[in-house]
N, C-alpha and C positions, 0 to 999 in steps of 0.2 A: 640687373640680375636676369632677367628673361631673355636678354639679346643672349649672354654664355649657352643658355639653355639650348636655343637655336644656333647657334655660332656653325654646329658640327654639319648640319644639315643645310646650311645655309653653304655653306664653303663646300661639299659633296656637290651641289646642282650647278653652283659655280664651275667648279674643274670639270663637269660631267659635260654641259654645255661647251666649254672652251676644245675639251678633249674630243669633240663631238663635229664641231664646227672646221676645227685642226685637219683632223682624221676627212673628210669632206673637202677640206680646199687643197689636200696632199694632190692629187690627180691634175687638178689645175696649175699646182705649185711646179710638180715635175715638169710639164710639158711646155709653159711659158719661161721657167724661172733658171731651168738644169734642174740635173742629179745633186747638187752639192743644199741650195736650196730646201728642193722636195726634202732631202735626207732630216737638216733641221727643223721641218716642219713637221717630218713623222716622228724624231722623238722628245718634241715638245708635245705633241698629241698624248706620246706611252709615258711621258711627266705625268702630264694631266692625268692622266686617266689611272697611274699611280697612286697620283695623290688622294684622289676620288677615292682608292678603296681604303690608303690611308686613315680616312676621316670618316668612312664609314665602320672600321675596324675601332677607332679609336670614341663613335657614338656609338658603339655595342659595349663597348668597356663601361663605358660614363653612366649607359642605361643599368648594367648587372651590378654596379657598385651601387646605384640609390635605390634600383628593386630588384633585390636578391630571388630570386626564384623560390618558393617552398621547399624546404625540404622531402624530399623521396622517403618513401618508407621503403621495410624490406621488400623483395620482390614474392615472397612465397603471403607473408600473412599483410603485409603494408602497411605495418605500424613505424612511427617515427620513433628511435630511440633518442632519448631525450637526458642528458649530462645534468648535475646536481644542479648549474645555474640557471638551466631553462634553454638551454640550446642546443640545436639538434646537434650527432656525432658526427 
């Protein structure tokens, strides 16, 4: 159960590094390798670095689903108006 927890954050550093690493050996890839090379190497870098917000988009979800943020009151008096079962409107 703690590995899911981290799963999302784990897999971000992951593709952050690869996409990181990629994008840094592009220059080297061009100029040893060709244009056709370099090309696949810069958009396995924009995968990566895709995925990375991916999985950061998708541990923002994960986080607002198990702790919801309080409710806001109004803006003028800041009171929470509150529905017969006990939850905010």
């Amino acid at each position: 159960m703690v590995y899911y927890n981290n799963m999302y954050k784990v897999l971000r550093i992951i593709f952050c590094v690869i996409a990181a690493a990629l994008a840094a050996a592009c220059i080297f890839i061009f100029v040893y390798a060709g244009w056709l090379w370099g090309l696949v190497a810069l958009s396995a870098a924009f995968v990566c670095g895709a995925l990375m917000v991916l999985f950061r988009q998708l541990q923002n979800k994960k986080e607002r689903r198990e702790n919801p943020p309080p409710p806001q009151g109004d803006f003028i008096t800041g009171k929470v108006n509150k529905n017969d079962d006990g939850t905010a409107e």
